[in-house]
SEKEMAR-293912 format. One record per atom (N, C-alpha, C, O): residue number from 1; residue in three letters; atom name; y, x, z. Coordinates in nm, 4 decimals. Layout:
// SEKEMAR-293912
<atom k="NUM" r="ALA" a="CA" Y="Y" X="X" Z="Z"/>
...
This chain:
// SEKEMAR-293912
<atom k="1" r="UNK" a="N" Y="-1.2761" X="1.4412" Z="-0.8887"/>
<atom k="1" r="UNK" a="CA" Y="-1.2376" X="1.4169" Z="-0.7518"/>
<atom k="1" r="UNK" a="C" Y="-1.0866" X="1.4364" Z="-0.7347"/>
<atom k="1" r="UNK" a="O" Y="-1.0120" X="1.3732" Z="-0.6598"/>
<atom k="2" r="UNK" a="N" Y="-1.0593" X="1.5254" Z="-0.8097"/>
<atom k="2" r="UNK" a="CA" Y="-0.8653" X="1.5633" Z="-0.8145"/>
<atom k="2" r="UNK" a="C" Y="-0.8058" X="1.4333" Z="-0.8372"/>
<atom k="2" r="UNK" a="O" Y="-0.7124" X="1.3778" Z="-0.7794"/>
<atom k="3" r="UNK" a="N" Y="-0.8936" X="1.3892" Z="-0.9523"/>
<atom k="3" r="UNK" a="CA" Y="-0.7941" X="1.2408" Z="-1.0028"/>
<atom k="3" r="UNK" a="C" Y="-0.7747" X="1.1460" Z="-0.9039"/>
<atom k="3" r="UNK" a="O" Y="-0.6737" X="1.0862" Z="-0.8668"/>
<atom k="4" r="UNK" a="N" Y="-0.9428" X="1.1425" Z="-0.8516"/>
<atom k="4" r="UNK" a="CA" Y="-0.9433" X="0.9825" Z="-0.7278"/>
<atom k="4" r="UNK" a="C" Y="-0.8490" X="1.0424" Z="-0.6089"/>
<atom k="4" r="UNK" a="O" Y="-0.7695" X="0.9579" Z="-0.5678"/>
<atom k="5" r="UNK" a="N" Y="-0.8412" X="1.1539" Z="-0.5523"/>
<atom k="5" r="UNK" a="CA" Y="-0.7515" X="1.2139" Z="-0.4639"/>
<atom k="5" r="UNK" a="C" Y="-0.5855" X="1.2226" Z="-0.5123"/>
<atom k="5" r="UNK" a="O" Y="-0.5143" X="1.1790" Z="-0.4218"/>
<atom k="6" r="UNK" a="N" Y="-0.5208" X="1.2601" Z="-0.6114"/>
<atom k="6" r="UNK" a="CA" Y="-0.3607" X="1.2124" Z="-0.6686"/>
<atom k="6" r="UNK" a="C" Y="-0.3853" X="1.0884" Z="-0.6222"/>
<atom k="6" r="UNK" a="O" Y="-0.3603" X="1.0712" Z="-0.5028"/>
<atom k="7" r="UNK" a="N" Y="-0.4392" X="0.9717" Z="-0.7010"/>
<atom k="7" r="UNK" a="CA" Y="-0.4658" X="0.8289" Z="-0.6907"/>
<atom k="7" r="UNK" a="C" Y="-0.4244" X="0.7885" Z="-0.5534"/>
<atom k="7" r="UNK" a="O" Y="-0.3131" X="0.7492" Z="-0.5183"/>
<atom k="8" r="UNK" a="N" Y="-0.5205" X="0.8026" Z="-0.4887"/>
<atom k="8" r="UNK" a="CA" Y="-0.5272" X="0.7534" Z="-0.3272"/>
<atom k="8" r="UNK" a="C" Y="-0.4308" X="0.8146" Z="-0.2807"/>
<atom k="8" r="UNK" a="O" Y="-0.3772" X="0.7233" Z="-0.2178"/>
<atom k="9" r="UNK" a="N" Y="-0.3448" X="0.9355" Z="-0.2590"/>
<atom k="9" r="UNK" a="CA" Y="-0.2724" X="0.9958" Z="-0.1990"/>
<atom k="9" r="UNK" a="C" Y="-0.1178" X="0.8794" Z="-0.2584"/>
<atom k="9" r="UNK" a="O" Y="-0.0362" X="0.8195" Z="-0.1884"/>
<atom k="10" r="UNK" a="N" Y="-0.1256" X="0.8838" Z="-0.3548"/>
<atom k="10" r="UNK" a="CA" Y="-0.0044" X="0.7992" Z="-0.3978"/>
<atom k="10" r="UNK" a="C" Y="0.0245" X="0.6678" Z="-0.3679"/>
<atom k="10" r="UNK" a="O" Y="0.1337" X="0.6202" Z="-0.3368"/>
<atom k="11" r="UNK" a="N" Y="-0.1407" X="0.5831" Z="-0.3865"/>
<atom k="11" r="UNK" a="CA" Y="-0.1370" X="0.4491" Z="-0.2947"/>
<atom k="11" r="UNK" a="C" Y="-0.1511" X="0.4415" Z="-0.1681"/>
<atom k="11" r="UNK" a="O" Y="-0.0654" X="0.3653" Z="-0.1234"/>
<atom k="12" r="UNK" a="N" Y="-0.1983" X="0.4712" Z="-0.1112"/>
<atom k="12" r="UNK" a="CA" Y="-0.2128" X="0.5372" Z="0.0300"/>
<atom k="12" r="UNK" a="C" Y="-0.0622" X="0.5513" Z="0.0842"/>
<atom k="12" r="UNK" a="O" Y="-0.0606" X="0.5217" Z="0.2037"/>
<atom k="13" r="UNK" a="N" Y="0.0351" X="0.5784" Z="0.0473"/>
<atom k="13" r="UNK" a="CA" Y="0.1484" X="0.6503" Z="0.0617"/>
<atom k="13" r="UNK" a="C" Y="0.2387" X="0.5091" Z="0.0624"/>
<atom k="13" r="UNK" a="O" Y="0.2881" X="0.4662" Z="0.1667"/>
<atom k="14" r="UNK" a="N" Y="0.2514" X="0.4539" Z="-0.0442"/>
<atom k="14" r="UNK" a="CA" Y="0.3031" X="0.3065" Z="-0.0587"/>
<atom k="14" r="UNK" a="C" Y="0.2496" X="0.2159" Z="0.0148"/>
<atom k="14" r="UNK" a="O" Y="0.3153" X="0.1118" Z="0.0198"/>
<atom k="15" r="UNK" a="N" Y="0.1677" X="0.2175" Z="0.0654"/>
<atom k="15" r="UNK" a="CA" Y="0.0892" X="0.1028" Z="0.1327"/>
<atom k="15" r="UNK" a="C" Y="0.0925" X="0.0783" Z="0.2623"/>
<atom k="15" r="UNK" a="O" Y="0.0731" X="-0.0318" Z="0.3139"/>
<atom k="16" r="UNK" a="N" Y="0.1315" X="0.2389" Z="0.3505"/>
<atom k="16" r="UNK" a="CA" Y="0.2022" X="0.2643" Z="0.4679"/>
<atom k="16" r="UNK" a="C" Y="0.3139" X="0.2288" Z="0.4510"/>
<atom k="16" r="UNK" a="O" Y="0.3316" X="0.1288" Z="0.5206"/>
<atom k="17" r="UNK" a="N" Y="0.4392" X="0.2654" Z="0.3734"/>
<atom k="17" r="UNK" a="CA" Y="0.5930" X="0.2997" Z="0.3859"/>
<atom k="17" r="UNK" a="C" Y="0.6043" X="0.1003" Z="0.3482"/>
<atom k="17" r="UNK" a="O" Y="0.6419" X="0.0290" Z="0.4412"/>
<atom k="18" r="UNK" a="N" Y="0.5797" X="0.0547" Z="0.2535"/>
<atom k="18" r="UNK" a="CA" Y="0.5678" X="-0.1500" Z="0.2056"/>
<atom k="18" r="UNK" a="C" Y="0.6347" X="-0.1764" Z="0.3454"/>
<atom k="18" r="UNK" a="O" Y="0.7546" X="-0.1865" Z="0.3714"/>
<atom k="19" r="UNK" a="N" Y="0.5148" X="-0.1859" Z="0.4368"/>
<atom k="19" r="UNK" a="CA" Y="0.5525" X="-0.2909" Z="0.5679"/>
<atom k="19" r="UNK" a="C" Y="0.6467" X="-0.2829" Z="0.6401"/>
<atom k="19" r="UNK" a="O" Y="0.6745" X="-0.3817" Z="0.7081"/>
<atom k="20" r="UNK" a="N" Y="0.7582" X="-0.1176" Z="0.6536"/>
<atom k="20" r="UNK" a="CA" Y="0.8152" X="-0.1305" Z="0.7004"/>
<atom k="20" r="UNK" a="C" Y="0.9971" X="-0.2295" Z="0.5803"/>
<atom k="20" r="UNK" a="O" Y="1.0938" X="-0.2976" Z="0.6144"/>
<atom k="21" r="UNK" a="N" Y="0.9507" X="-0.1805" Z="0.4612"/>
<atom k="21" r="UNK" a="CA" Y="1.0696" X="-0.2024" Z="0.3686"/>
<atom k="21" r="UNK" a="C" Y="1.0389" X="-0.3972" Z="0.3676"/>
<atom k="21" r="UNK" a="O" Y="1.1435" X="-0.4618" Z="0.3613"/>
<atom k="22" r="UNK" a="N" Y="0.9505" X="-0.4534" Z="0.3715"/>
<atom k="22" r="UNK" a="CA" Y="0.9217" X="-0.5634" Z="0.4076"/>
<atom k="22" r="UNK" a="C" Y="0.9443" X="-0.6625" Z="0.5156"/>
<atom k="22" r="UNK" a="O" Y="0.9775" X="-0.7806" Z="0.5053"/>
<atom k="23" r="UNK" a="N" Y="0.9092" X="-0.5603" Z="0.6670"/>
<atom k="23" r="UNK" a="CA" Y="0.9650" X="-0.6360" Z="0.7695"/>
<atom k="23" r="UNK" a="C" Y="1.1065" X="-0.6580" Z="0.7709"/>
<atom k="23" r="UNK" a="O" Y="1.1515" X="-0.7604" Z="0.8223"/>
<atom k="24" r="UNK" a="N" Y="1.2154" X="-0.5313" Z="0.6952"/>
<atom k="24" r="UNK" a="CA" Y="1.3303" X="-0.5278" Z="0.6981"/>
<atom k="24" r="UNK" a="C" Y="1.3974" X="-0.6021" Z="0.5978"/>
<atom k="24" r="UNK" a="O" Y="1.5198" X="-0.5924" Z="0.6067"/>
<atom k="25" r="UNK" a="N" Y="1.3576" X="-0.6706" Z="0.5086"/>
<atom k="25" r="UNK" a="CA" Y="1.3456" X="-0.7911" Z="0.3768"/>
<atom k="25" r="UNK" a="C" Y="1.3471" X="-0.8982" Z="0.4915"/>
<atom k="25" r="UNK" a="O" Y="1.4440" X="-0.9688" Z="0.5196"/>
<atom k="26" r="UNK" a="N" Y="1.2554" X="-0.8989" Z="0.5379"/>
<atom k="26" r="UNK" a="CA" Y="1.2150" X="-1.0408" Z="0.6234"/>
<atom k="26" r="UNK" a="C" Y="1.3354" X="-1.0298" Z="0.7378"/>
<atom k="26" r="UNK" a="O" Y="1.3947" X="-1.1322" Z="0.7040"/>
<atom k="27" r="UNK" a="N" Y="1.3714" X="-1.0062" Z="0.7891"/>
<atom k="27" r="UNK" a="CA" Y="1.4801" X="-0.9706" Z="0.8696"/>
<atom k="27" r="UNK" a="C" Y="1.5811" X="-0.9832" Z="0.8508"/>
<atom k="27" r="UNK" a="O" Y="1.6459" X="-1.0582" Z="0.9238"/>
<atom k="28" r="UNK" a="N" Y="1.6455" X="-0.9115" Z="0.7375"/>
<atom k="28" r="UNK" a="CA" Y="1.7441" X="-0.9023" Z="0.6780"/>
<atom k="28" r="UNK" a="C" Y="1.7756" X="-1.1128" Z="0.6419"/>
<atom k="28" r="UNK" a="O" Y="1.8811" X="-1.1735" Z="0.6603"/>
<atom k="29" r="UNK" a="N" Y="1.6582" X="-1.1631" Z="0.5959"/>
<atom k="29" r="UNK" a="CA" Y="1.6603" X="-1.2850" Z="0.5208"/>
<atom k="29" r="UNK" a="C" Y="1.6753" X="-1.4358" Z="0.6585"/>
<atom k="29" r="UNK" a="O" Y="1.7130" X="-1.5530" Z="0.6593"/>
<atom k="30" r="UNK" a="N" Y="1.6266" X="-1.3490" Z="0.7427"/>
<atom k="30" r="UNK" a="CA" Y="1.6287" X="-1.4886" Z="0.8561"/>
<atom k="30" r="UNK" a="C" Y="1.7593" X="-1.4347" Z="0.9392"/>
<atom k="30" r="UNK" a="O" Y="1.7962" X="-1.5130" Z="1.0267"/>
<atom k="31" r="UNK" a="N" Y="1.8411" X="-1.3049" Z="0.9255"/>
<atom k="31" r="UNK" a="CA" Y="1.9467" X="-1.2978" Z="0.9986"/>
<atom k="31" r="UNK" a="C" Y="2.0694" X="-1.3597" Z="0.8892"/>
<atom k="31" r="UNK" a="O" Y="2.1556" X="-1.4356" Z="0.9334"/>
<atom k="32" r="UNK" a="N" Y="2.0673" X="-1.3223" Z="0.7542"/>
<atom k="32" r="UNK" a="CA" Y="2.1558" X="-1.3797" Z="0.6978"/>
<atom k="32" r="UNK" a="C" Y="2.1633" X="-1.4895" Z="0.6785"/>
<atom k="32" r="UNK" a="O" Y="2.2694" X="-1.5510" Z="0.6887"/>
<atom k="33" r="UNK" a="N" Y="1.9950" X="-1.5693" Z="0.6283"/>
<atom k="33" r="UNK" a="CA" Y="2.0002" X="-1.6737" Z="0.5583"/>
<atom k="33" r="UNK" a="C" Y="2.0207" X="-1.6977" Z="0.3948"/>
<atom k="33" r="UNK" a="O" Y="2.0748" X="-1.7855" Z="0.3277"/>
<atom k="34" r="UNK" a="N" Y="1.9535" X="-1.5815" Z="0.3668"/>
<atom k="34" r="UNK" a="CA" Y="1.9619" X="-1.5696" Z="0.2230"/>
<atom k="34" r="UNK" a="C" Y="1.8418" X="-1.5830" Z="0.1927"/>
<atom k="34" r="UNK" a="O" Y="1.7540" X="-1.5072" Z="0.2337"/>
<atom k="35" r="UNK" a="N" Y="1.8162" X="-1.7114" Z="0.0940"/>
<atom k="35" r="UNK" a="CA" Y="1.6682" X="-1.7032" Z="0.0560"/>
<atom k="35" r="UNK" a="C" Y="1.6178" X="-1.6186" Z="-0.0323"/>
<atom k="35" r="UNK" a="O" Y="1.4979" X="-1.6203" Z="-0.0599"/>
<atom k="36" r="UNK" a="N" Y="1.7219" X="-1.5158" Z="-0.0992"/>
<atom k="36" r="UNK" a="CA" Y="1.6478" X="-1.4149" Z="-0.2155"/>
<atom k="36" r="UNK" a="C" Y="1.5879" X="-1.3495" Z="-0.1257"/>
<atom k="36" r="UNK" a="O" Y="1.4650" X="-1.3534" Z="-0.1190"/>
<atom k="37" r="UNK" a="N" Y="1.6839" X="-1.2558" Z="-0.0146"/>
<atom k="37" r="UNK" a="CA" Y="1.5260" X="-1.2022" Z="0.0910"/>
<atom k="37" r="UNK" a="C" Y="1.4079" X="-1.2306" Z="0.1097"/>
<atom k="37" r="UNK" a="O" Y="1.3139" X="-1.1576" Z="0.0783"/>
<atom k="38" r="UNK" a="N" Y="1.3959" X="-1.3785" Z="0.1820"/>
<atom k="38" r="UNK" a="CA" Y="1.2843" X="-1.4164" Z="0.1925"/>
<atom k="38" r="UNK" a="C" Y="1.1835" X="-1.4111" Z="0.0711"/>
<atom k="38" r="UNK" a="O" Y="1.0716" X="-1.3596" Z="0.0730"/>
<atom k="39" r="UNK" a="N" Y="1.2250" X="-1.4538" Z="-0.0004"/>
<atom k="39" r="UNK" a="CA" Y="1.1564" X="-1.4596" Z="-0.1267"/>
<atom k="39" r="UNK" a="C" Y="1.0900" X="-1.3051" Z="-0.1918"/>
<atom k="39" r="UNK" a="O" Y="0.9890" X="-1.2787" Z="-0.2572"/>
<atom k="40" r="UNK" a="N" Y="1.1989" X="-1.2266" Z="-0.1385"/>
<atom k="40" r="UNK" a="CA" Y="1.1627" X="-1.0419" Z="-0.1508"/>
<atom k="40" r="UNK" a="C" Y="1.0634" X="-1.0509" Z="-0.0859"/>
<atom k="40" r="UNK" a="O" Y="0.9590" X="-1.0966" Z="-0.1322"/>
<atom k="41" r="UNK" a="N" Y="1.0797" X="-0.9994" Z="0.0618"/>
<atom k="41" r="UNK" a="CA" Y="0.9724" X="-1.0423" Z="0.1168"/>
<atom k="41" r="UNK" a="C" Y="0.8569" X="-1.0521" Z="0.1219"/>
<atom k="41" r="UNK" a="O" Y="0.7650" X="-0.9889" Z="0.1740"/>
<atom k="42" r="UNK" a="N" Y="0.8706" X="-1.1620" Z="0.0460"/>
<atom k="42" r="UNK" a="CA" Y="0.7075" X="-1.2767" Z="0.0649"/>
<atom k="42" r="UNK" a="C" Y="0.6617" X="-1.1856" Z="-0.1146"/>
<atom k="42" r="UNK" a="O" Y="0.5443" X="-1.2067" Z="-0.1449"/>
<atom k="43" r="UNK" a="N" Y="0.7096" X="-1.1320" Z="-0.1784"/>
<atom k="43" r="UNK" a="CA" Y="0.6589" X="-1.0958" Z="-0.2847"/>
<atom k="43" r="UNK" a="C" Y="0.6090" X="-0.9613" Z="-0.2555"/>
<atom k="43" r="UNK" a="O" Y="0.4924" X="-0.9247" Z="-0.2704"/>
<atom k="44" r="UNK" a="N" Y="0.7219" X="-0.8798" Z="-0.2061"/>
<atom k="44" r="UNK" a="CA" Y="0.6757" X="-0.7468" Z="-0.1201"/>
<atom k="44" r="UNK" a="C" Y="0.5187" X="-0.7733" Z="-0.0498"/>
<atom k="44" r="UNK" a="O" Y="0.4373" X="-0.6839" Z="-0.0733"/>
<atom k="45" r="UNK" a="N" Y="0.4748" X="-0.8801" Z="0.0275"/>
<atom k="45" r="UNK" a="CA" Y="0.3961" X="-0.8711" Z="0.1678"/>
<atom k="45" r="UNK" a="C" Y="0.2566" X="-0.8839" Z="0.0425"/>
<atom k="45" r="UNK" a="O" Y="0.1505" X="-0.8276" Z="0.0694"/>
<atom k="46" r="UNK" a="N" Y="0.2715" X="-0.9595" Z="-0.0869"/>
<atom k="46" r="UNK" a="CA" Y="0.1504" X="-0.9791" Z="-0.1590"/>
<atom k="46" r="UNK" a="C" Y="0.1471" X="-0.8176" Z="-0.1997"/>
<atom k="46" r="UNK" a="O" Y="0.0423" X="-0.7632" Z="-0.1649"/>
<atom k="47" r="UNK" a="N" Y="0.2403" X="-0.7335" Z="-0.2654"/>
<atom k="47" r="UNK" a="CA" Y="0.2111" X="-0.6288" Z="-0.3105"/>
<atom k="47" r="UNK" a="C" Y="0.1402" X="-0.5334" Z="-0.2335"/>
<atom k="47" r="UNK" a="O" Y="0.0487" X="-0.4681" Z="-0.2838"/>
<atom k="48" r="UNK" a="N" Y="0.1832" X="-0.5172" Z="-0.0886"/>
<atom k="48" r="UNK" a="CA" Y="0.1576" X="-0.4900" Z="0.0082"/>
<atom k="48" r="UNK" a="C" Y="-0.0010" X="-0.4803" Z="0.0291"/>
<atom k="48" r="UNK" a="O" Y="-0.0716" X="-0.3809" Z="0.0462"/>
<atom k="49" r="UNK" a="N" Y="-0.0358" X="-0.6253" Z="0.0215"/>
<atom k="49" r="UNK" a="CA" Y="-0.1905" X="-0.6540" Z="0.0148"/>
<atom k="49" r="UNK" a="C" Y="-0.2596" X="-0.6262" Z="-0.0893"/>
<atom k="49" r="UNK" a="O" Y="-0.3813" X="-0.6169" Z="-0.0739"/>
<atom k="50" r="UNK" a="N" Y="-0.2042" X="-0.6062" Z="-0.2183"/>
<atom k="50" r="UNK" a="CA" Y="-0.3065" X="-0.5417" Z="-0.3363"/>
<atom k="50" r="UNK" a="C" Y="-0.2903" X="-0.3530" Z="-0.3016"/>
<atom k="50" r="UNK" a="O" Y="-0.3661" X="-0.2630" Z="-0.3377"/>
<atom k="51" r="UNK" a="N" Y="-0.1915" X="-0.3467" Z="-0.2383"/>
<atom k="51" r="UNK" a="CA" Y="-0.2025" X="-0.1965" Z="-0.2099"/>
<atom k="51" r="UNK" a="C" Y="-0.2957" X="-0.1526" Z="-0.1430"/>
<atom k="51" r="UNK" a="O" Y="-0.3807" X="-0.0721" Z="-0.1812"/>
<atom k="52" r="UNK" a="N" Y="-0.2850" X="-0.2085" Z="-0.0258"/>
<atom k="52" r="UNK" a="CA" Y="-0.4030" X="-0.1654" Z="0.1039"/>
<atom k="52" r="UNK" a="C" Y="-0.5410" X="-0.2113" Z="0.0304"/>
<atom k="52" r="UNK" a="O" Y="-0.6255" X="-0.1233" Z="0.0470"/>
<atom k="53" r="UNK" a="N" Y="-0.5894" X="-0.3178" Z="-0.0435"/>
<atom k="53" r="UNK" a="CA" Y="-0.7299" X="-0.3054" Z="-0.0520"/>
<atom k="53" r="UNK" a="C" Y="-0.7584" X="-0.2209" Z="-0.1832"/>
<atom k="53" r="UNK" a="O" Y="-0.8757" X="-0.1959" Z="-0.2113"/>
<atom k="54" r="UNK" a="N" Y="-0.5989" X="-0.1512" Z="-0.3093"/>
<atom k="54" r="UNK" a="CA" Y="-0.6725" X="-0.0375" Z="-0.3650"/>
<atom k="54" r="UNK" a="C" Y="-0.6297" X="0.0741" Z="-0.2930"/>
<atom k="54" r="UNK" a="O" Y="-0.6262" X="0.1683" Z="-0.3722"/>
<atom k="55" r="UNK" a="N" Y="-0.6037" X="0.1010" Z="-0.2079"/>
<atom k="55" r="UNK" a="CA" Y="-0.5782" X="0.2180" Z="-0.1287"/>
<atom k="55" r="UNK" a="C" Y="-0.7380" X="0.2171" Z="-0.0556"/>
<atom k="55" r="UNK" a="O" Y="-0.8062" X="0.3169" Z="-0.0791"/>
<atom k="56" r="UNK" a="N" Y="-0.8011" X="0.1049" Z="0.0342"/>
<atom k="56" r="UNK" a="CA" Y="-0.9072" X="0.1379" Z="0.1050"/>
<atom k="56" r="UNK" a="C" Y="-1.0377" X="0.1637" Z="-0.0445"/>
<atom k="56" r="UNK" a="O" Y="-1.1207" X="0.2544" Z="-0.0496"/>
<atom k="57" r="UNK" a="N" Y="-1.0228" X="0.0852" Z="-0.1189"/>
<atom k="57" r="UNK" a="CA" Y="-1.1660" X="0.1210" Z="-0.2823"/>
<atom k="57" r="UNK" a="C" Y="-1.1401" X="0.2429" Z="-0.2878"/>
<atom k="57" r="UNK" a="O" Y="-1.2413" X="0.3094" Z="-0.2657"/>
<atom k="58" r="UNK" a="N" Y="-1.0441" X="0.3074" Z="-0.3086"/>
<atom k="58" r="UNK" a="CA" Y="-1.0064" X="0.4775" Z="-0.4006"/>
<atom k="58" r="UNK" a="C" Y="-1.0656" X="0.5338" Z="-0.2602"/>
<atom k="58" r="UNK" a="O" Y="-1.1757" X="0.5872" Z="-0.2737"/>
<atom k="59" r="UNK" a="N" Y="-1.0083" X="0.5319" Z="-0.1137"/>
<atom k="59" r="UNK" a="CA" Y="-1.0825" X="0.6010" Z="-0.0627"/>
<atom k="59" r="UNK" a="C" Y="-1.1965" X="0.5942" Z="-0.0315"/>
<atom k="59" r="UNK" a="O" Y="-1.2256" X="0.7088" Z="0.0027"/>
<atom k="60" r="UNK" a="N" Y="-1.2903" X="0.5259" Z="-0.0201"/>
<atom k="60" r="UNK" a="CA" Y="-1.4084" X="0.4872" Z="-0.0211"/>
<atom k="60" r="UNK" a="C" Y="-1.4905" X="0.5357" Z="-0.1531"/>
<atom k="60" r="UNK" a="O" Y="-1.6063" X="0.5768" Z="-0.1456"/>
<atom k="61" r="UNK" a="N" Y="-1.4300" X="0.5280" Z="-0.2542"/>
<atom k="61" r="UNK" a="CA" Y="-1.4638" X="0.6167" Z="-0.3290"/>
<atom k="61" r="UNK" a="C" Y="-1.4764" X="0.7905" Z="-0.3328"/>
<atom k="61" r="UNK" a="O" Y="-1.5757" X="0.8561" Z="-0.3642"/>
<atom k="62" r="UNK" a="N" Y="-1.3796" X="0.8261" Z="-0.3021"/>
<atom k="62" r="UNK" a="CA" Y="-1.3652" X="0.9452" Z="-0.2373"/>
<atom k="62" r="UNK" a="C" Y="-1.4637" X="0.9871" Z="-0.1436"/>
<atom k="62" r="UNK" a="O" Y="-1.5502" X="1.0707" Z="-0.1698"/>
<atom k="63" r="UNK" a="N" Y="-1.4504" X="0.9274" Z="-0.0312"/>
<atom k="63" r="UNK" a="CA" Y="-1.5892" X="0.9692" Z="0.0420"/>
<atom k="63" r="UNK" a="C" Y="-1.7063" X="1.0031" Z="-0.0455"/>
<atom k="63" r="UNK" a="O" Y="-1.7640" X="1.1119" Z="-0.0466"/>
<atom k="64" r="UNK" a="N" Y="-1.7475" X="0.8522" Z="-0.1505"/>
<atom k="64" r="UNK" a="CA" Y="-1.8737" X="0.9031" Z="-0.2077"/>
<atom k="64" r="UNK" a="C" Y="-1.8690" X="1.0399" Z="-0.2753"/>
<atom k="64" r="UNK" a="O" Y="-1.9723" X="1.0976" Z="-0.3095"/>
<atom k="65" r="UNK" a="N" Y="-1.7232" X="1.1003" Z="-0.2975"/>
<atom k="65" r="UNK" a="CA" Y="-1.7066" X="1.1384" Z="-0.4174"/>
<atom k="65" r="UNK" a="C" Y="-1.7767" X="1.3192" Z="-0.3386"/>
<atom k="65" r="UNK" a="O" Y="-1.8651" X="1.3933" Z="-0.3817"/>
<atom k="66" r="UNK" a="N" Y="-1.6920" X="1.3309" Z="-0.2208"/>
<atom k="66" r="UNK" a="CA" Y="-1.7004" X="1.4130" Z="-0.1420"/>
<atom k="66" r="UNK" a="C" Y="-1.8447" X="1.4408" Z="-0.0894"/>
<atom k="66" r="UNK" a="O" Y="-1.8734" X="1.5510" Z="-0.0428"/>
<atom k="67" r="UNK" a="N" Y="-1.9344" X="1.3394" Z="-0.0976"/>
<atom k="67" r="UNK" a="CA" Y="-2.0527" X="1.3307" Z="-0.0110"/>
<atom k="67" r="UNK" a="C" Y="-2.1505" X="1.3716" Z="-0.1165"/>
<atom k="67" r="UNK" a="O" Y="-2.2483" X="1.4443" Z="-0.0989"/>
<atom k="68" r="UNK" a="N" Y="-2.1090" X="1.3114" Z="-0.2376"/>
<atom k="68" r="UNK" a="CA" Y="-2.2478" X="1.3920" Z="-0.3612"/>
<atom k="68" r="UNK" a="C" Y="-2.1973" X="1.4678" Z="-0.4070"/>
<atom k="68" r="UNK" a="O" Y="-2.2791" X="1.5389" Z="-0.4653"/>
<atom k="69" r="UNK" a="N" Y="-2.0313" X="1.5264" Z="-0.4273"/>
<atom k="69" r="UNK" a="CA" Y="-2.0039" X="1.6057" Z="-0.5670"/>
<atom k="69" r="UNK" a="C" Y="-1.9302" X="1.7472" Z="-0.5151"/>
<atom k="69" r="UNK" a="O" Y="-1.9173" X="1.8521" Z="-0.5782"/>
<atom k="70" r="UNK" a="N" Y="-1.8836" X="1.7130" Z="-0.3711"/>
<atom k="70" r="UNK" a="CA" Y="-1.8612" X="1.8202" Z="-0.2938"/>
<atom k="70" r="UNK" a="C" Y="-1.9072" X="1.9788" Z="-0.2350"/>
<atom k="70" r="UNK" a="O" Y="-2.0265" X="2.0064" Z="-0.2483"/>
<atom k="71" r="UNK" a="N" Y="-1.8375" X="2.0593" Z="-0.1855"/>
<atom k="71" r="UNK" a="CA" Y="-1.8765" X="2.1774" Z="-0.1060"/>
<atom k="71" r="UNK" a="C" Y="-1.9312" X="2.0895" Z="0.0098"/>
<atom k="71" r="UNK" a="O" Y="-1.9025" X="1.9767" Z="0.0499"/>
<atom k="72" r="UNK" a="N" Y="-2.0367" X="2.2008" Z="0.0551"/>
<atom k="72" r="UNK" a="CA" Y="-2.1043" X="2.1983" Z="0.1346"/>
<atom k="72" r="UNK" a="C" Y="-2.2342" X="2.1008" Z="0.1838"/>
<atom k="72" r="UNK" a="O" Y="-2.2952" X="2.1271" Z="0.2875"/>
């Protein structure tokens, strides 16, 4: 349970902080007009999305992990 908990705490962590370093990529790219931004960005917003759905598996795991292997 220690392991799936480091795990999730670390993706979990990236998966919040992404959207804001992303919106500011995207921003940054339509105020300058630099397409490497955009292109950041749009690569950031996919990472973004493999984060959040292994951030929601690990915790969901966790729950189970908590619900059979746990106190109480």
């Amino acid at each position: 349970m220690a392991l799936s908990l480091g795990w999730h705490i670390i993706v979990a962590c990236l998966g919040v902080g992404m959207p804001a370093i992303t919106v500011f990529a995207e921003w940054r790219g339509h105020r300058t007009g630099d397409v490497h931004y955009r292109l950041l960005a749009r690569r950031w917003a996919k990472a973004t999305g493999v984060l959040f759905a292994v951030g929601a598996v690990s915790g969901t795991i966790l729950s189970f992990e908590r619900a059979c292997c746990g106190p109480g």
